[in-house]
C-alpha positions in Angstrom: -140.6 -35.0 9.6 -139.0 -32.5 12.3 -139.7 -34.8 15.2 -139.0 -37.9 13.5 -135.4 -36.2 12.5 -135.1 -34.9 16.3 -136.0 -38.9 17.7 -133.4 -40.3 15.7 -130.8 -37.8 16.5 -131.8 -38.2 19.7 -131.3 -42.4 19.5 -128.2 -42.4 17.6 -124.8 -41.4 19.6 -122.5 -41.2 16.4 -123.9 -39.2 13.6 -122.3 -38.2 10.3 -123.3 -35.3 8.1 -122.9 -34.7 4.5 -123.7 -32.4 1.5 -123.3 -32.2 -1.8 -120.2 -32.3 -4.7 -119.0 -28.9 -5.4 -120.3 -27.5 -1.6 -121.2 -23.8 -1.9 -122.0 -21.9 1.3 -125.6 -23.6 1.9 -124.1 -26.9 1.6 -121.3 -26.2 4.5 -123.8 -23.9 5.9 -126.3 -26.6 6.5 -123.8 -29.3 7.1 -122.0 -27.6 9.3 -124.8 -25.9 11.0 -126.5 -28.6 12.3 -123.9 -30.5 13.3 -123.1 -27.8 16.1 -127.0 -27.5 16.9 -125.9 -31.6 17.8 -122.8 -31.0 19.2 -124.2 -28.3 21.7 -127.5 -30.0 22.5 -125.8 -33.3 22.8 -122.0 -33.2 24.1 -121.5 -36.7 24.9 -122.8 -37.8 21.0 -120.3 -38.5 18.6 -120.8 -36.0 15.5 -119.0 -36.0 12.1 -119.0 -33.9 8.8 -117.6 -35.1 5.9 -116.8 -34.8 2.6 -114.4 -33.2 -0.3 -113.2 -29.9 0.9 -113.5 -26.5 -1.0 -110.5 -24.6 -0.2 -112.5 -21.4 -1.4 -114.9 -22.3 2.0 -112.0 -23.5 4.9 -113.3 -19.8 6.5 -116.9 -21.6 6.9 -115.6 -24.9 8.1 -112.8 -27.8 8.0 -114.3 -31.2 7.3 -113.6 -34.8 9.5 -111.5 -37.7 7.8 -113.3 -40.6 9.1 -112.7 -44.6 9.2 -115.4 -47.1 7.2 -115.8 -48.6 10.5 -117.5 -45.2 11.7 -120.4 -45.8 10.0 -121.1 -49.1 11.4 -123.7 -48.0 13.5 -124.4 -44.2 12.5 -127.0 -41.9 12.0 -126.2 -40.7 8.1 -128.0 -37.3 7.5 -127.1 -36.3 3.9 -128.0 -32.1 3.3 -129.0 -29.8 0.4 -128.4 -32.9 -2.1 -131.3 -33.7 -4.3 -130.1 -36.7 -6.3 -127.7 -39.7 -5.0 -125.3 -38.8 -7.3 -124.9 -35.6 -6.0 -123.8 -37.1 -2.6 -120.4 -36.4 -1.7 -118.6 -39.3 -0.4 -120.2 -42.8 -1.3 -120.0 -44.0 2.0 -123.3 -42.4 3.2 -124.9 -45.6 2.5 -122.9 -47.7 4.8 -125.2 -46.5 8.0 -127.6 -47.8 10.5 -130.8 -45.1 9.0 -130.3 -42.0 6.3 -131.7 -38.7 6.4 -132.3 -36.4 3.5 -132.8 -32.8 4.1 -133.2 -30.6 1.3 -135.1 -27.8 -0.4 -134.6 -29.0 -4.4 -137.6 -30.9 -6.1 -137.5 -34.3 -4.8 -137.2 -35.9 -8.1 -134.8 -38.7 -6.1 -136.7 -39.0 -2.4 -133.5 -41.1 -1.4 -133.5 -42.6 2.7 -135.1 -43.6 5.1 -136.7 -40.3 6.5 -137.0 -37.4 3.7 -137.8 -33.8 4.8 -138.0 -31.3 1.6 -139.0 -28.1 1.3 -139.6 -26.3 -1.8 -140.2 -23.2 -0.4 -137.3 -22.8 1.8 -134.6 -20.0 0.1 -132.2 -22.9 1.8 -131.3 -25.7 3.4 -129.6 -23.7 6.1 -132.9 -22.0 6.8 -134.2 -25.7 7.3 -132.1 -26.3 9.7 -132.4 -22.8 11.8 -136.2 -23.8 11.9 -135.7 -27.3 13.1 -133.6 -26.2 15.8 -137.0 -23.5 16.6 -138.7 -26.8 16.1 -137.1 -28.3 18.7 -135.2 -26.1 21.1 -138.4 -27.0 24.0 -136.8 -30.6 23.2 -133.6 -29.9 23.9 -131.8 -28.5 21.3 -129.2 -25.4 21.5 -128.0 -23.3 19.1 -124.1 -21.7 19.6 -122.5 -18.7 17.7 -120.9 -21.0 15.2 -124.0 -22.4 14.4 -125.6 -19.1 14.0 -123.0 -18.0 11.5 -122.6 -20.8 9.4 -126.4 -20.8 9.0 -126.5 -17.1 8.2 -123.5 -17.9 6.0 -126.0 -20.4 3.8 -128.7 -18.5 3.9 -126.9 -15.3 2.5 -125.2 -17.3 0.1 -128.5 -19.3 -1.7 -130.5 -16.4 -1.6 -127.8 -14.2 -3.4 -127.4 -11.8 -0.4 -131.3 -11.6 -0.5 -131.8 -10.5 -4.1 -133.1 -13.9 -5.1 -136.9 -14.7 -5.1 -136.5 -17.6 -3.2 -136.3 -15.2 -0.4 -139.2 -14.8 1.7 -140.5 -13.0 5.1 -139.7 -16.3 6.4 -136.3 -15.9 5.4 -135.8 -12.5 6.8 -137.1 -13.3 10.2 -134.7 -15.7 10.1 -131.9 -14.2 9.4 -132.5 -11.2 11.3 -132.7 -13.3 14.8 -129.4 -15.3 13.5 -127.5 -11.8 13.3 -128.1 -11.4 17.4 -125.6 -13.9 17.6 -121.9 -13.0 18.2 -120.4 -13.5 15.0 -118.7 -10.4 13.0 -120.6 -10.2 9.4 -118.8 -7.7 8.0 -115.8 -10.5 8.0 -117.6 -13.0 6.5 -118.6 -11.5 3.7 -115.3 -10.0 2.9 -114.5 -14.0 2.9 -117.7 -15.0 1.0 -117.6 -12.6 -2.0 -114.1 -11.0 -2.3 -112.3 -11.9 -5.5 -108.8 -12.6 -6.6 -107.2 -10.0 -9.0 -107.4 -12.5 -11.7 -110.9 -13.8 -11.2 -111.9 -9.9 -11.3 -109.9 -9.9 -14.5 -111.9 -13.0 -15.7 -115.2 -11.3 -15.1 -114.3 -8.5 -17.1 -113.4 -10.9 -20.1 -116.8 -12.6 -19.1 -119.0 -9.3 -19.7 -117.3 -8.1 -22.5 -117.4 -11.4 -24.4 -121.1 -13.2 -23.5 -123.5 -13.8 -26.4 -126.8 -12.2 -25.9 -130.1 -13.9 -28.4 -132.6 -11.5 -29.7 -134.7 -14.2 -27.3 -133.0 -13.0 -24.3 -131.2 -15.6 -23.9 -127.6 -15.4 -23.2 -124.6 -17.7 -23.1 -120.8 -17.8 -22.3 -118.0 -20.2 -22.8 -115.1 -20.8 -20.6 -112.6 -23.5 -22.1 -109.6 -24.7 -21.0 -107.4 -22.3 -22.8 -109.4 -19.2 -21.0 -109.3 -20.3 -17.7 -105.3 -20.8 -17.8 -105.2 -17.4 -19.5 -106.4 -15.9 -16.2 -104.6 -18.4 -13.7 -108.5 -19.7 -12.7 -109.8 -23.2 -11.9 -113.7 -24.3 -13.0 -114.6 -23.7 -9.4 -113.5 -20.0 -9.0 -115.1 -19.5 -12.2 -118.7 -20.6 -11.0 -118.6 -17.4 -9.0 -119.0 -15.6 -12.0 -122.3 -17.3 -13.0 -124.4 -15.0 -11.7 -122.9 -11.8 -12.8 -125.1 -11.2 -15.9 -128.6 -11.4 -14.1 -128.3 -7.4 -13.8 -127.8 -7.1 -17.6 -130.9 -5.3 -19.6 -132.5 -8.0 -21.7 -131.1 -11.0 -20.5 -133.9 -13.3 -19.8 -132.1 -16.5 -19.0 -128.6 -17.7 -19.2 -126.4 -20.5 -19.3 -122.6 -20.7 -18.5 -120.1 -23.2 -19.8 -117.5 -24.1 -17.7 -114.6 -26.9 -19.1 -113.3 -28.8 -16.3 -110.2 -31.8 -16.6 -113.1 -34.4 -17.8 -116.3 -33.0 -18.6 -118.3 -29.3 -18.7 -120.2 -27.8 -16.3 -123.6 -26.2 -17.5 -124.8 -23.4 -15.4 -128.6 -22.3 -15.6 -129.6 -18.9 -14.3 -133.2 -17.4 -15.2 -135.3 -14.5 -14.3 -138.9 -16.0 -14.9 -138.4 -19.0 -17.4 -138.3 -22.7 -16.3 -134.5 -23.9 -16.6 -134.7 -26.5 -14.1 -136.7 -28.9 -16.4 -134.3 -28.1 -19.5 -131.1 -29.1 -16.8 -133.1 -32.4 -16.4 -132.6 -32.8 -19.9 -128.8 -32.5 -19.8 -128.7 -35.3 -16.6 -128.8 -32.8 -13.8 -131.4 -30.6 -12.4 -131.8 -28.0 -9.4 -134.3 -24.6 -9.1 -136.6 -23.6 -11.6 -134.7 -20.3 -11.3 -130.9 -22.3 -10.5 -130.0 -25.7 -12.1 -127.2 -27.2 -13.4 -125.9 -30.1 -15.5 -122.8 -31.2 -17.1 -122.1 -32.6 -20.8 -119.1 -33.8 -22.1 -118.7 -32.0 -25.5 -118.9 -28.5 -27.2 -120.9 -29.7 -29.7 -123.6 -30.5 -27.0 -123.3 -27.0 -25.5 -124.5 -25.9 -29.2 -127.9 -27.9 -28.4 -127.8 -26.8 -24.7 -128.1 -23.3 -26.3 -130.5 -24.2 -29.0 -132.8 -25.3 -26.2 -132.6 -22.5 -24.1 -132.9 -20.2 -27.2 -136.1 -21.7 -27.7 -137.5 -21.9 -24.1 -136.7 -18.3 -23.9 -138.8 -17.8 -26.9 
């Protein structure tokens, strides 16, 4: 799959790169990583990354407004998005060949050429190892690169605490940190929080539900999120805040958006990503996510994990 990705790169002069709704630092990590392993190893190509942008992640990377007529005769390589769905921007369609990369179960094995690997803590890691793959074929990684990589892979592997981390992972990052990039800045960027949203996590541990199954929940309406001045996305920081609580076995957070909730799984051994399928969305058996579009469905969200934790 790595030399069939580096061919068509290699055939294609305008290439356009996107990732997933809701981008988190592996989506702009890997997005925006490989786009500069092109950009460097290719100058005269024509390379593009696109998509909604998360004001939370402008230090990683501003994205490219494009014209339809771009993709006309481009290379589309859509990263760290498992179902179409998920794809931000519909237009990834519109080109010449598609390429998915990605490291979710390939329950949707979208385009033309599909690399996935399960085993990778991140898509960012993918792409650090197809640039190894190929840098006797040409390809160059910068300092921009290097730290938007290391930015992904930090930020899908939970600063390494995840067990989606593995030796490969390490390696990895520990030859991206010879690069000249200051890490100490980013993650002051990547993990500092707003007075309110520290506020907000306060209310968050002091008001979860915990099961005698161990397994936990918490609701964040509308009314809650105004209280403390926070939007749904700021919110999803939170998510993973009561892994280090004694007991907890698995967890789900409800957060209302303007037309729908998003469902957050979190586990510490238990399956969730299967019970997320259930709910029309998916991700890690550890990590998943889905969204429903009532409270009374987040009842039987919690039913279900109350008995999965069981």
């Amino acid at each position: 799959m790595k030399q069939s990705i580096l061919e068509a790169i290699k055939q294609f002069e305008t290439i356009i790169i996107h990732r997933h709704v809701r981008p988190d630092p592996d989506a702009y990590g890997s997005q925006g990583g490989l786009a500069e392993i092109i950009k460097t190893s290719f100058p005269d190509k024509k390379v593009y990354t696109v998509g909604k942008e998360e004001e939370s992640l402008h230090f990683l990377r501003r994205l490219d407004v494009i014209d339809d007529s771009t993709y006309k005769e481009a290379l589309v390589i859509v990263c760290d998005t498992a179902n179409q769905e998920r794809v931000c921007d519909s237009r990834y369609t519109t080109g010449k060949m598609l390429i998915k990369i990605d490291h979710h179960p390939n329950d949707d094995p979208y385009g033309d050429i599909v690399w996935v690997d399960t085993s990778a803590s991140s898509v960012s890691e993918m792409i650090y190892e197809f640039y190894l793959f190929g840098k006797d074929q040409g390809l160059k990684l910068n300092d921009e690169g290097a730290r938007l990589l290391y930015a992904g892979i930090v930020g899908d592997t939970g600063r390494f605490l995840y067990p989606s981390t593995t030796e490969k992972t390490f390696s990895y990052a520990g030859e991206l940190i010879n690069y000249n990039f200051t890490r100490p800045d980013m993650y002051n960027q990547m993990y500092e929080l707003e007075p309110n949203i520290v506020k907000l996590n306060g209310y968050v541990l002091q008001n979860f539900t915990l099961l005698p199954s161990g397994a936990a929940f918490m609701k964040l309406d509308k009314a809650v999120l105004s209280r403390f001045g926070a939007v749904p996305s700021q919110a999803s920081l939170l998510v993973g805040e009561l892994g280090s609580v004694k007991g907890i076995t698995a967890w789900v957070f409800f957060i209302e958006e303007e037309d729908q909730i998003r469902v957050r799984f979190r586990s510490k051994g238990p399956i969730i990503n299967v019970l997320a399928k259930k709910y029309n969305g998916g991700g890690h058996p550890l990590a998943a996510g889905a969204s429903i579009f009532s409270w009374d469905v987040a009842e039987e969200v919690i039913r279900d994990l109350d008995v999965l934790c069981k």
